[in-house]
LUMKOL-704045 format. One record per atom (N, C-alpha, C, O): x, y, z negated. Coordinates in steps of 0.2 Angstrom, whole numbers, plus 5000, padded with zeros to 4 digits. Layout:
<mises>
XYZ...
</mises>
This chain:
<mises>
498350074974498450124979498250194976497750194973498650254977498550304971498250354976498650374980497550374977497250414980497350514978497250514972497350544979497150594980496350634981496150644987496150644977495450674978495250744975495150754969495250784984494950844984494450874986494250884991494150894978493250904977493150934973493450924968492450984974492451034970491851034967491751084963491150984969490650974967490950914961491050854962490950944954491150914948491050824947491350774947490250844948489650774948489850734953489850684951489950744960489950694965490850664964490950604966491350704962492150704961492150654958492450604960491750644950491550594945491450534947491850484946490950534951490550474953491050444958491250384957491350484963491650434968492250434964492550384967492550454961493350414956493050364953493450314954492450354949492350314945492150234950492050184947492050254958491550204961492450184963492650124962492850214965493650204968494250164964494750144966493950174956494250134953493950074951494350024949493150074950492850004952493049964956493249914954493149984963493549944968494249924967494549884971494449944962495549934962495949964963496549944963495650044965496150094969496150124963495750114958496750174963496950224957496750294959497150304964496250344956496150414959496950444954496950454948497350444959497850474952497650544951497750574945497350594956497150674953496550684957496550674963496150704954495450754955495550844955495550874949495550864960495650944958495050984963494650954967495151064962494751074968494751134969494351174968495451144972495651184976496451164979496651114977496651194984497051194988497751194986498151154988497951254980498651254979498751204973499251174972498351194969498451164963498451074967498751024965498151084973498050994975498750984980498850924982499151024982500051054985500351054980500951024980500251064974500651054969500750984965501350964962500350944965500250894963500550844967500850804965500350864975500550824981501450814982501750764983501650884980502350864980502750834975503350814976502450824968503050794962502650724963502950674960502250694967502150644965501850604972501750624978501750514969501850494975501250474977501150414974500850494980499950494986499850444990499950464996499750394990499550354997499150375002499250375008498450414998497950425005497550495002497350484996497350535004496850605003496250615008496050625014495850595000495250615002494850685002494450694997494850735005494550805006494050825007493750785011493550865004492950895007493650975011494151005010493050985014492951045019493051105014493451145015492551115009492051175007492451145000492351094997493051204997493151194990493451244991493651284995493451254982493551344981494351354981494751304981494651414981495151434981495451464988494951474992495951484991496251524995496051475002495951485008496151435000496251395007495651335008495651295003495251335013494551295014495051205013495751205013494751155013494851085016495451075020495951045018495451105026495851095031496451135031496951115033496451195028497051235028497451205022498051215022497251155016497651115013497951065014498451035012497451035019497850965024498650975027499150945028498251055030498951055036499351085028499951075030499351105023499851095018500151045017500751045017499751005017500050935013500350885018500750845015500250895022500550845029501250885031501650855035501350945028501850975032502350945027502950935029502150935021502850905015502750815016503250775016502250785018502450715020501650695022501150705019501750645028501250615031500750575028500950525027500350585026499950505023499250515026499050565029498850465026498350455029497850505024497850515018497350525031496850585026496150575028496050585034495450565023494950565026494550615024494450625018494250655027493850705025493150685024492850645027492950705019492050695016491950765017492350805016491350785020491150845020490250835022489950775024489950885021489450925023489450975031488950985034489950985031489951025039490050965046490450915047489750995049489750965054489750985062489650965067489851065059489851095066490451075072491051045071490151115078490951105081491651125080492151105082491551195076492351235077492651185071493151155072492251185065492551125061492751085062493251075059492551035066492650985069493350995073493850955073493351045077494051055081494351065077494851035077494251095074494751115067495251045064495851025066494951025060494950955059495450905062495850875059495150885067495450865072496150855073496550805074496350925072497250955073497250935066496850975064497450905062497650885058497650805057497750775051497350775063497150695063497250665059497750645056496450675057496450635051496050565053495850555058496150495047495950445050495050425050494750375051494950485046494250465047493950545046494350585043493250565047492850615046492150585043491650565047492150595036491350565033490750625032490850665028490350615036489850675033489450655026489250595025489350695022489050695014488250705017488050745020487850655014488050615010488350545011488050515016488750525009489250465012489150385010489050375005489150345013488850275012489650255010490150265013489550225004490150195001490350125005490950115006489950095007490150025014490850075020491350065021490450115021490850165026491450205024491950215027491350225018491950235014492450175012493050175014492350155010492650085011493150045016493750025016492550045023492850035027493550075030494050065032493250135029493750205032494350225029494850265031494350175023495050175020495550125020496150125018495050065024495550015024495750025032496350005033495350045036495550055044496250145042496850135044496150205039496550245038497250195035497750205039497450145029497850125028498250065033498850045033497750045038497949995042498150045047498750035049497950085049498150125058498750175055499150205059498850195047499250235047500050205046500550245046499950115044500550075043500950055052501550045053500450065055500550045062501050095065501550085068500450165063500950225067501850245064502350255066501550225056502250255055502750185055503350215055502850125054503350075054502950045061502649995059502750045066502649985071503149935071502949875070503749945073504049875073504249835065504549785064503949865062504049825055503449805051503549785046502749815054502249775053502149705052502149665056502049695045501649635044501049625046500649645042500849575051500249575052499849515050500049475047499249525052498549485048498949425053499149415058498749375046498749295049498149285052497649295049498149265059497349205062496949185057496349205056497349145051496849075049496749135043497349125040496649175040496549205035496349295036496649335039495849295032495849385028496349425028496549465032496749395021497149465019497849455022498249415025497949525021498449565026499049605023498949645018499649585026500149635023500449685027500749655032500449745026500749795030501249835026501249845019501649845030502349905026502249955025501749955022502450005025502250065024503050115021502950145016503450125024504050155022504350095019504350045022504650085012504850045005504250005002504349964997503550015005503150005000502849945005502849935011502649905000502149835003501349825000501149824995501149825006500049835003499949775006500049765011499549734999499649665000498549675001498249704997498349645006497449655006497249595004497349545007496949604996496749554992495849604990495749654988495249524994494749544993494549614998494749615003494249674996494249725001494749775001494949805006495049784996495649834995496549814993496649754991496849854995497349844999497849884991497749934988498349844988498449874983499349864983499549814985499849914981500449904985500749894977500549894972501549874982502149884975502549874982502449854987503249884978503849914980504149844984503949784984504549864987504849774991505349744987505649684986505549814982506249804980505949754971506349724967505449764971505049734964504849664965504749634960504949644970504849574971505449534969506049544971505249474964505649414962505749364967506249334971505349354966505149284971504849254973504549224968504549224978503949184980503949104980504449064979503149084980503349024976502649014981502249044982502748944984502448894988502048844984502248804980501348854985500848794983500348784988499948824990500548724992500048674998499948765002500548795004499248795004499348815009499448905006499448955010499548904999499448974997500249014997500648985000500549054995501049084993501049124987500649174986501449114982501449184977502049204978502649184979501549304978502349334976502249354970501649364968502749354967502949364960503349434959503949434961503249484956503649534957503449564949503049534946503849614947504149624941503449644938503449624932502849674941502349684938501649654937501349664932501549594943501149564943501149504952501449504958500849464949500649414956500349414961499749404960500349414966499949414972499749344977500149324981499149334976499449264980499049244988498449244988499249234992499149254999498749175004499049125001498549165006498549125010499149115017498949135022499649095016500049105019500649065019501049085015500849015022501848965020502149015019502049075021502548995015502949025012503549065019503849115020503549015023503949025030503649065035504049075040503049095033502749165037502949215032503349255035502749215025502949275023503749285024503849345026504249245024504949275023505049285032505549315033504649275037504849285043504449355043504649405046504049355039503749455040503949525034503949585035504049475030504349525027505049575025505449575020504849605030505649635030506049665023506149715021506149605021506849605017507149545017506949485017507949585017508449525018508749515012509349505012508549525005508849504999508349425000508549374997507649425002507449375002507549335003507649345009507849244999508049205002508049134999508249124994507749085004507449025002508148995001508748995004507648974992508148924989508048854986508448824983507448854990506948774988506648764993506648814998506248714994505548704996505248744998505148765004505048744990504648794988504648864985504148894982505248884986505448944982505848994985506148964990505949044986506249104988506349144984505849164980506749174984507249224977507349284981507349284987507449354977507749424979508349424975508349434970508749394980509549394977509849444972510349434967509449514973509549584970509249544961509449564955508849504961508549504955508849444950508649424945509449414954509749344952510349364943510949384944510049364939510749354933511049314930511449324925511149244935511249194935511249134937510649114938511749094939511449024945511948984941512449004938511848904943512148854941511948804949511548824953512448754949512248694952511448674954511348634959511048694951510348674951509848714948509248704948510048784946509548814943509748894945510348904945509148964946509449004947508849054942508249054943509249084936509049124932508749184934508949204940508349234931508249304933507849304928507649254926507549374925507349414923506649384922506249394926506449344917506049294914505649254920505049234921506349234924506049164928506749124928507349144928506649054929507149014932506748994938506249024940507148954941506748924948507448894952508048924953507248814953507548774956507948764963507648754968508648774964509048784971509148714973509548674971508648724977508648644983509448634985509748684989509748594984510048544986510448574994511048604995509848554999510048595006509848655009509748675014509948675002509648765003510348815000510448875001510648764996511348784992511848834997512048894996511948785003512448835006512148905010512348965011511648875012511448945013511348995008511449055010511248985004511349044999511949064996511949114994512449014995513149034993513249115001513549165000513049095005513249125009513049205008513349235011512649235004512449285002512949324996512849384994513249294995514149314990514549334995514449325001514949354991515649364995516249334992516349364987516649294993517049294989517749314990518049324996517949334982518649354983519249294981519849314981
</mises>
């Protein structure tokens, strides 16, 4: 998940990028001022912004938020030192999903980023929420095109459309996608009921393909992009059903 972090005290910017990528998150930019962190915001793509208040240039913390929000929505946590009340009403109008006062407990940071990434998958997709299974921790939420799969404390995305295929072992699932594996506790028959994509389509048992990624099928085998993987039998006609024929 590609963070944005806006801070102007050099030494503390260091330390918490370096504590954010120990964790598995990506700080994709460290800046510390306002138009240079709008600039950055617009050519590129930001999951979540973390802000101080108190950073040099034309524009304080908050006058760059309402920047940033006006070119596209992401969730935003302020770290800051100020605590008064106009600040705070300030603030506010720009709802953000969390406000940390400095000095900041990394457990609480932590947690503020995964409650900012969970309430902000809700507001912007509600009916296309994946939600936490009962019997299990992690959790997968949508996000526009993007899928944030929650493995251990953090929440790490890839594309829906990057997905190969899922593969069923006893009570676990892998997703398999162009860049790496993710493996969920979950039947294979909860993830394709939640995640909303209809290239996905059981073609075994144990297997589920993204049609978009198929370069080949036979009688019993269906090819792609450095995988084969097995077409059940009673799975066939449903999936011829995904052709058209002429």
């Amino acid at each position: 998940m590609k963070i944005l972090l806006i801070e102007d005290e050099f030494i503390l910017a260091e330390d918490l990028s370096n504590t954010l990528e120990s964790d598995g998150y990506e700080v994709d930019y460290v800046v510390d001022n306002g138009p240079d962190a709008l600039a950055h915001f617009r050519e590129n793509d930001i999951d979540l912004v973390l802000c101080d208040i108190h950073i040099k240039g034309i524009w304080d913390g908050i006058e760059t938020i309402e920047q940033l929000i006006a070119v596209k929505q992401v969730p935003i946590i302020y770290l800051t030192a100020l605590t008064d009340k106009t600040t705070l009403e300030r603030a506010k109008k720009t709802f953000p999903a969390a406000y940390i006062s400095k000095p900041y407990h990394l457990t609480n940071l932590r947690m503020a980023i995964e409650m900012a990434i969970n309430n902000f998958a809700v507001k912007i997709q509600p009916t296309q929420l994946v939600r936490e299974d009962s019997t299990q921790r992690e959790t997968i939420l949508q996000v526009n095109d993007d899928i944030f799969i929650k493995q251990n404390y953090q929440f790490v995305k890839f594309s829906m459309g990057d997905i190969l295929y899922l593969e069923a072992d006893k009570i676990y699932t892998t997703i398999v996608t162009t860049q790496k594996k993710y493996a969920i506790r979950q039947s294979i028959s909860n993830v394709l009921e939640r995640l909303p994509l209809k290239q996905l389509v059981r073609v075994h048992r144990s297997y589920a393909v993204n049609i978009n990624r198929i370069e080949s099928f036979n009688e019993h085998e269906i090819t792609g992009s450095g995988f084969q993987i097995p077409l059940g039998r009673t799975f066939k006609d449903e999936f011829m059903k995904q052709f058209m024929f002429r």
